[in-house]
N, C-alpha and C positions, 0 to 999 in steps of 0.2 A: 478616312480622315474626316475628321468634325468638323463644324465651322467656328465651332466655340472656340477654337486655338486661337482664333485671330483676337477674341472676347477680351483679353488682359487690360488693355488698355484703352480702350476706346472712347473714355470721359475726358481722357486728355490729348486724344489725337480728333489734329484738324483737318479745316479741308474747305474749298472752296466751291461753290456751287457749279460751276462747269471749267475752274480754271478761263473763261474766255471772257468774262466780263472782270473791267478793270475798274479800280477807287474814282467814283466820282469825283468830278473836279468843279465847280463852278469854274464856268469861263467868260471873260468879259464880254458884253453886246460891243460890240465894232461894225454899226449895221452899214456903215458906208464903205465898208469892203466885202466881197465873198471871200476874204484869202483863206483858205484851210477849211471852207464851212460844208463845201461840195466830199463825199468822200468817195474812193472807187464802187462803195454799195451804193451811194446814191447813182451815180452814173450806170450800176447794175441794174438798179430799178428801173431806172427811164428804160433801158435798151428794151427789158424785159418786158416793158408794158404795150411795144412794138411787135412784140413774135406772137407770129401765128399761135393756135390753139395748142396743135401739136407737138408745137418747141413746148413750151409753156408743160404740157402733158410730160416729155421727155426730161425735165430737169427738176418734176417732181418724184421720176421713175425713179433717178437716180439716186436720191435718197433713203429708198428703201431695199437700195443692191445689199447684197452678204450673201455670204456663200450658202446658206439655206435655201436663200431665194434664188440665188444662179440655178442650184439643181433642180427648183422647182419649175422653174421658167424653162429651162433646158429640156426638163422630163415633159413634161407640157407640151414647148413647142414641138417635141419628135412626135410625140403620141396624136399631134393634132395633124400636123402639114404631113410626115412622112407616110402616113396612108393614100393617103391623094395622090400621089405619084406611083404609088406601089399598084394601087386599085386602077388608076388608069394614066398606066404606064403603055403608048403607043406602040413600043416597040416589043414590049413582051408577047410572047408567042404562048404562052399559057390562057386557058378559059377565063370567065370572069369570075367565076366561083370560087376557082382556086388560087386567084390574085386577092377576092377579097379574103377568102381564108387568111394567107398570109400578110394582108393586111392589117387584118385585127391585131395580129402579134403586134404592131409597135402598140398601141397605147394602152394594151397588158404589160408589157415590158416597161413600158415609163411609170405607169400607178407602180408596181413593185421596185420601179427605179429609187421612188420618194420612201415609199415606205423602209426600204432598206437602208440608203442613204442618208435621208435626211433622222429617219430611228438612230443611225449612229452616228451619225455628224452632232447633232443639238447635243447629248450627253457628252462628249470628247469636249464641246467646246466650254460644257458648264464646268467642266472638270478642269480644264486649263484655264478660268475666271478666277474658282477656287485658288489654284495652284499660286495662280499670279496675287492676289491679296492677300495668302499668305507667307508670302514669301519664299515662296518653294522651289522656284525655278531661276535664282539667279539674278541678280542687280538689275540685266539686263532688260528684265521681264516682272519686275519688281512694280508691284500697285501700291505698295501701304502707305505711300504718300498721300498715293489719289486714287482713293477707294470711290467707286459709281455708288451712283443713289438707290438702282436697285439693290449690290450688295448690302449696303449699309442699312436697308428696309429688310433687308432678310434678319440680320443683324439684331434689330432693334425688336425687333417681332419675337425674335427668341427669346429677345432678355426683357421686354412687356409683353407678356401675352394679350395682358389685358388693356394694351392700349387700341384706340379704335384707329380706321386709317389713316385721319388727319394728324392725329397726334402721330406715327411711327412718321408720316409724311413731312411733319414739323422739326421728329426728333433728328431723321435722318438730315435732313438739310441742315442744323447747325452742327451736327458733327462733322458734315463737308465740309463747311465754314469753317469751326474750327481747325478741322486739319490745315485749309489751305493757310492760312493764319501761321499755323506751327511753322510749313514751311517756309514762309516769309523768313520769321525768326530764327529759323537756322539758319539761311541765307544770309542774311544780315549779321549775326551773332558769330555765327562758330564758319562762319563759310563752307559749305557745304551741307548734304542733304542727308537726312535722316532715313534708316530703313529697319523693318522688322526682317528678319531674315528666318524661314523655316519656323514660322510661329514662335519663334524665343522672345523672352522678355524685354531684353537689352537690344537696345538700337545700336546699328553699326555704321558709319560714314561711309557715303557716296564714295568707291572708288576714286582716286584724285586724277588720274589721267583722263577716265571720263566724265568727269567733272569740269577740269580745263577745256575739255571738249564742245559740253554744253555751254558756256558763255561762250565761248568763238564761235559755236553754230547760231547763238541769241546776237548777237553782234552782227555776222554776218544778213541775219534773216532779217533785221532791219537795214540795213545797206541796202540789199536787195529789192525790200518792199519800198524804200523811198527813193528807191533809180529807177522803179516802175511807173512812181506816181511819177515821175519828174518825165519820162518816158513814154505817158501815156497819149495819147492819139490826142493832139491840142484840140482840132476843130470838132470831134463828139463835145468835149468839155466848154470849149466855147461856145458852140452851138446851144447846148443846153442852158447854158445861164444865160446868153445874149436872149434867150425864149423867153426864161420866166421872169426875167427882170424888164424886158421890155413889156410881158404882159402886165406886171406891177405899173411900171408907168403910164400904162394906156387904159387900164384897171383899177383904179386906186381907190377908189371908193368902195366898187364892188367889192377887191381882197381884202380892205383892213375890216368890211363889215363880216365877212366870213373869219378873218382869223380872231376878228371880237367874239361870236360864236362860240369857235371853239374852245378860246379861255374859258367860259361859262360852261362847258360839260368841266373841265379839270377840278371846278369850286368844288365836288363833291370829295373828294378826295379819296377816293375809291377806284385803286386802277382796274377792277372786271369791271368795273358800271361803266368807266371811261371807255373800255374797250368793246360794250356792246354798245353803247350810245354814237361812237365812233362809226362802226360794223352798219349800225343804221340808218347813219347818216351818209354814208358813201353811198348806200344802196339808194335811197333816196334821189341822191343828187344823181346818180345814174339812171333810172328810170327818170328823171325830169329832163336829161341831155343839158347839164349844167356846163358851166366853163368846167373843159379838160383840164387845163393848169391847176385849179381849185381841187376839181376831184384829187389828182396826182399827187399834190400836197397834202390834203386829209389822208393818203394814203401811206403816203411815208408817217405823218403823223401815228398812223395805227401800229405802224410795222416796226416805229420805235418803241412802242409802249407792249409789243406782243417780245419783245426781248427778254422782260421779266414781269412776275407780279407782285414784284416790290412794289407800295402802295410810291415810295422814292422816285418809281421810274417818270410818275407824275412831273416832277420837278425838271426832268430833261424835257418833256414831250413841253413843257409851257417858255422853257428859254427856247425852243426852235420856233417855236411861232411867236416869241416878243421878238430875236431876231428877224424874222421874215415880216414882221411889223414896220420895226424899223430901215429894210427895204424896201417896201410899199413907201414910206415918207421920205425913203432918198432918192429912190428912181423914180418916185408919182412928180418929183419937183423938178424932174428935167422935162426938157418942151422938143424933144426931138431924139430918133433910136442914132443915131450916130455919138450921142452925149453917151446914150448904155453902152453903145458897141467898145466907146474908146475907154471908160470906166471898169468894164468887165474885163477886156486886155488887158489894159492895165495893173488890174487884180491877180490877172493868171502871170503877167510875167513876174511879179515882187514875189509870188509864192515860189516860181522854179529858182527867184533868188536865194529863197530861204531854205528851200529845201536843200540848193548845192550849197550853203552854213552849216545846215544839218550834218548830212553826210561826211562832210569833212570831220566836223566833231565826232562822229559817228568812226570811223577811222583812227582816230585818238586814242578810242578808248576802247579801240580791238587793239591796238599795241601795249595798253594799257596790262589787259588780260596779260595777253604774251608775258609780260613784264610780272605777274602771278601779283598782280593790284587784288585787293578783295572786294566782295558785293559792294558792300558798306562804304568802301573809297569810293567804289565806279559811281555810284547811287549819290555820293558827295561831289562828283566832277559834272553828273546831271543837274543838281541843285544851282552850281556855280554858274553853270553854260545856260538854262534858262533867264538867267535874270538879264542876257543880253539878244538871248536866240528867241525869233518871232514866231520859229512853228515849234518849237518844245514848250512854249506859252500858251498857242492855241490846242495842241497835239501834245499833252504832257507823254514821257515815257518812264514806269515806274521800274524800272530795271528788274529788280527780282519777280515782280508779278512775270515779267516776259521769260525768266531762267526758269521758273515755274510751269509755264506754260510751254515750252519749249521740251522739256524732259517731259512731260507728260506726254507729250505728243511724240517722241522718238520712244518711250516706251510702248506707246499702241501701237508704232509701226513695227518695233520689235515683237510684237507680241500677238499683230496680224500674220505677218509672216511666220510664224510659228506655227496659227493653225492652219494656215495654206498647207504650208511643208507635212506638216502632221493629218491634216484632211486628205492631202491625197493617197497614205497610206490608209488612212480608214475606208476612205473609197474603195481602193485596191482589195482590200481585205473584204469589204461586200461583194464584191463577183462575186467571192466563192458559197457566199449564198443566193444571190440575185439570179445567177444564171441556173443554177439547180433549181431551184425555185417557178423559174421559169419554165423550163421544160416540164416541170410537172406540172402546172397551175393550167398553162395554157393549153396544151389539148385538151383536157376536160372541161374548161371554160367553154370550148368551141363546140364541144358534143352537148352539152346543156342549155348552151343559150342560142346557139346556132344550129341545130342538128340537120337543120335542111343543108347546110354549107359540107356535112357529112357523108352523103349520099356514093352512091357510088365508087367511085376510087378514094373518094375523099374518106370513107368509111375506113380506106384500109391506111390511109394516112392516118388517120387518129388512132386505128385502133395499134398500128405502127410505135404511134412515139408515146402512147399509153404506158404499151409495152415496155420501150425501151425505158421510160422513167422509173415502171415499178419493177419491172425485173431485168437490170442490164447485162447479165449474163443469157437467160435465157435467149433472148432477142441477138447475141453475140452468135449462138450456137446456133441458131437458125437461118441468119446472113450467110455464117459457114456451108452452112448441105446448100443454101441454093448456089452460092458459088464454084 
């Protein structure tokens, strides 16, 4: 199978850069409220900036889990800890020689664990990537909506040779773009999603039963997400803004001259230069032991701007700090933390108002579905319900971008579980080389690099399973006379 099948159409298929970032919106400054300005990432960040090293170490590991690296961690840790126990195992009645003999087997057994496994894991899985972009395996398992930027660099490399990285890096991104683009406009236009199926030319419509599926699972997935914010632990969330807005009031000078600052790295309009200038200014104020609320803030500032490297993203990172401006001149003018404390309640309670407005509308328009309303209506009942609802003003929701994003995502779950399912057979199917492999590798491993570990009885151990590996008949016939 080529990959040029998928080639047909590719100048007019779109696609979005990760499906996860949504149409900018300007949003109005309302700096005399926090309502909707805190989000559950913000509240992530703070906890985050609280844990020990090793949290901190652990929920960077986690990002780079996959089954590749299971087996390699896996093979690893046997090869490393399960000798230590074997070598000096208290209660084993065997010599030390010939424990660690048999000790060495485990991390021979793990290096040919990787080499086997992960040799036929990586290939199976590039071939189910293929399979899934072009349409080979089923709706279910269907990419050609939302083709990855690696494929789509594969892609573009084939059909310019001659282009250099950045241009296949530039091409490949607005082909994402455009695809996701396309599917907007199916969603919106014809209701329903477009797919190439088996590399054929003609697109064929999203099954319609899972289709209706996907907007009730997008529907319901915002229900959920806004019972959680409305659900969340009040006094972390109070606590945290009762902090930084009391430190504004008690600070005001000091933060409006640092978030003056900051405006001044953005004039360049260059979001890498913002984001090492930024990078060196954290560092800075940390080696100087600066106000923590100040560092914390430059810090979110960074971590919105390392979102993308839209020169655009500039434009967000400079309304969160005119916002936080205009919290410096609303809290700097209260003369007492009781004025924040009862201000920032205040704030949190009108938003769980808003959110229970939300929700209810939210609700509407899952019976909406039920009722087989189209994108294009529900996207028309969003438009009408913002001009009265106070968090779909501050929290726009673009509907099809979330049906978008939503199939995209139950497509990689469909499509994880595939190679799970499909990995364990490939694993399975390694025994039957890993363990052969084994036997023969490793006593002669142990005679060449260990020959002292040989000696003795040990000598008729190797020369034992020598045998049995290279001639296992013979060694049959000789177990027989001595029995």
């Amino acid at each position: 199978m080529k990959v040029e099948k998928a080639n047909f159409n590719l100048q007019s298929m779109p696609v979005h850069n990760v499906l996860s970032s949504g149409t900018q919106v300007k949003k109005s400054v309302t700096p005399a409220s926090f309502t909707g300005r805190y989000t559950s990432a913000d509240i992530y960040q703070e906890l985050m900036h609280y844990m020990p090293g090793g949290v901190k170490l652990m929920m960077k590991a986690k990002e780079w889990t996959g089954e590749v690296q299971n087996i390699v961690i896996n093979s690893v840790g046997t090869g490393l800890i399960a000798p230590i126990f074997i070598k000096y195992n208290p209660l084993s009645k065997t010599d030390e020689d010939t424990r660690t003999y048999s000790a060495w087997r485990q991390p021979v057994s793990a290096l040919l664990a990787i080499l086997t496994q992960v040799g036929a894991t990586i290939p199976f899985n590039n071939k189910v990537k293929s399979l899934t972009h072009q349409g080979k395996l089923g709706q279910d398992y269907n990419m050609t909506p939302f083709m990855d930027i690696k494929y789509l660099k594969k892609l573009v490399k084939k059909q310019h040779p001659d282009f250099t990285p950045a241009q296949i890096n530039e091409r490949a991104l607005q082909m994402q773009n455009e695809q996701f683009e396309e599917v907007l406009k199916d969603l919106r236009t014809k209701n329903t999603v477009m797919y190439i199926e088996d590399g054929k030319p003609n697109k064929v419509e999203m099954n319609p039963k899972r289709y209706n599926e996907t907007l009730l699972k997008t529907i319901k997935s915002l229900i959920k997400e806004e019972t959680a914010e409305k659900n969340k632990n009040d006094s972390t969330k109070r606590a945290f803004r009762i902090r930084r807005s009391e430190y504004y009031r008690t600070h005001a000078e000091k933060a409006n001259a640092h978030l003056d600052s900051l405006l001044e790295l953005f004039e360049c309009g260059d979001i890498e230069k913002v984001k090492k200038s930024l990078a060196k200014k954290i560092s800075k104020m940390k080696s100087r032991k600066e106000d923590k609320e100040l560092i914390l803030f430059t810090e979110e500032i960074f971590k919105l701007g390392n979102k993308s490297n839209d020169n655009k993203t500039i434009n967000s990172m400079r309304e969160k700090v005119d916002r936080a401006k205009g919290y410096v001149r609303d809290y700097g003018a209260m003369t007492s933390k009781e004025q924040v404390i009862e201000r920032v309640n205040r704030s949190i309670d009108g938003r769980v108002t808003d959110i229970d407005k939300e929700i209810k509308f939210f609700e509407k328009v899952k019976q909406a579905i039920i009722d087989n309303k189209t994108v294009h209506e529900i996207e028309d009942m969003f438009n009408a319900e913002k001009l009265n609802n106070a968090r779909l003003q501050e929290k726009p929701v673009i509907f099809a971008e979330h049906v978008a994003r939503q199939l995209k995502q139950q497509t990689k779950s469909c499509i994880d579980g595939y190679k799970q399912v499909g990995g364990i057979f490939v694993s399975l199917a390694t025994l039957f080389i890993s363990c052969p492999l084994l036997n023969w590798v490793y006593p002669r491993f142990m005679a060449a690099v260990f020959p002292n570990l040989s000696n003795g009885k040990h000598v008729k151990d190797t020369t034992s399973l020598i045998l049995q590996a290279s001639n296992p008949a013979e060694f049959q016939k000789k177990a027989e006379v001595k029995s």
